[in-house]
N, C-alpha and C positions, 0 to 999 in steps of 0.2 A: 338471915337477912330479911330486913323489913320490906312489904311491898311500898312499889312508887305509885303515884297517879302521874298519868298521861297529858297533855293540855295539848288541844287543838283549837285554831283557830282558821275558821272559814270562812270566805267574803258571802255574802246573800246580795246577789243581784237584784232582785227581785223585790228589796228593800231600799234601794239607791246606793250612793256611793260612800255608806256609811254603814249601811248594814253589815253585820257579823253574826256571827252562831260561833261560841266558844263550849266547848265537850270538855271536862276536866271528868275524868273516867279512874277506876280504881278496882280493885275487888271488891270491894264493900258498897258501891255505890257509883251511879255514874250524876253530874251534873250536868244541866243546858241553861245558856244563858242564850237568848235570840235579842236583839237591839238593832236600832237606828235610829239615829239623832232627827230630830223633828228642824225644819227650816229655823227658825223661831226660837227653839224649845234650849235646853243645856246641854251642849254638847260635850260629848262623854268622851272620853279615849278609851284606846285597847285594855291598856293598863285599868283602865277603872271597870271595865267590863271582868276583867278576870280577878280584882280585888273582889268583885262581888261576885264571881262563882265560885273562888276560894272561901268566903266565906261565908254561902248558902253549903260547900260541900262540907266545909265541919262542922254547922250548927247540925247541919241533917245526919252525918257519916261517923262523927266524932272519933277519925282512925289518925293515925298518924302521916297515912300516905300522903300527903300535901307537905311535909316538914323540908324537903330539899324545896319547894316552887315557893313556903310563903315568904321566904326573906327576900327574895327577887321582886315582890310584889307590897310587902308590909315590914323597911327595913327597918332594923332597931327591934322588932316587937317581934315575941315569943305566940307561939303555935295559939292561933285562937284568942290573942291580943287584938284587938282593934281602933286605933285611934280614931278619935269622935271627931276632935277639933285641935290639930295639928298648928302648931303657932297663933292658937288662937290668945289672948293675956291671963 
């Protein structure tokens, strides 16, 4: 049996009401992702925060432990796919 990675998501107070700390952990490697959206700035969803721990943890880990969480997060597209520009012409 293959190992899994873990995903946690925490609120950061201490960031406002938008801050997060996302942990995507594994054997091979743990990732952190720390954010919050600027007043002003582009505002990010949860979802977009863990697209990009997902895929800082396979460029950096290159294991398979992510393959049950990336379809939940990048569907359509295979382990280590990334769409650039989605509906774009």
């Amino acid at each position: 049996m293959s190992a899994r990675a873990t995903l946690t998501i925490t609120p950061v107070a201490e960031l406002g009401p938008s801050g997060r700390y996302v942990l995507l952990d594994c054997p091979h490697g743990t990732t952190r992702v720390v954010s919050a959206n600027a007043e002003r700035g582009v505002q990010l969803e949860e979802a977009d925060l863990i697209r990009a721990a997902l895929a800082r943890h396979f460029g950096e880990e290159r294991c398979g432990c992510i393959a049950k969480l990336w379809p939940q997060y990048f569907a359509g597209y295979g382990l280590g796919e990334i769409p650039l520009a989605v509906g774009a012409p």
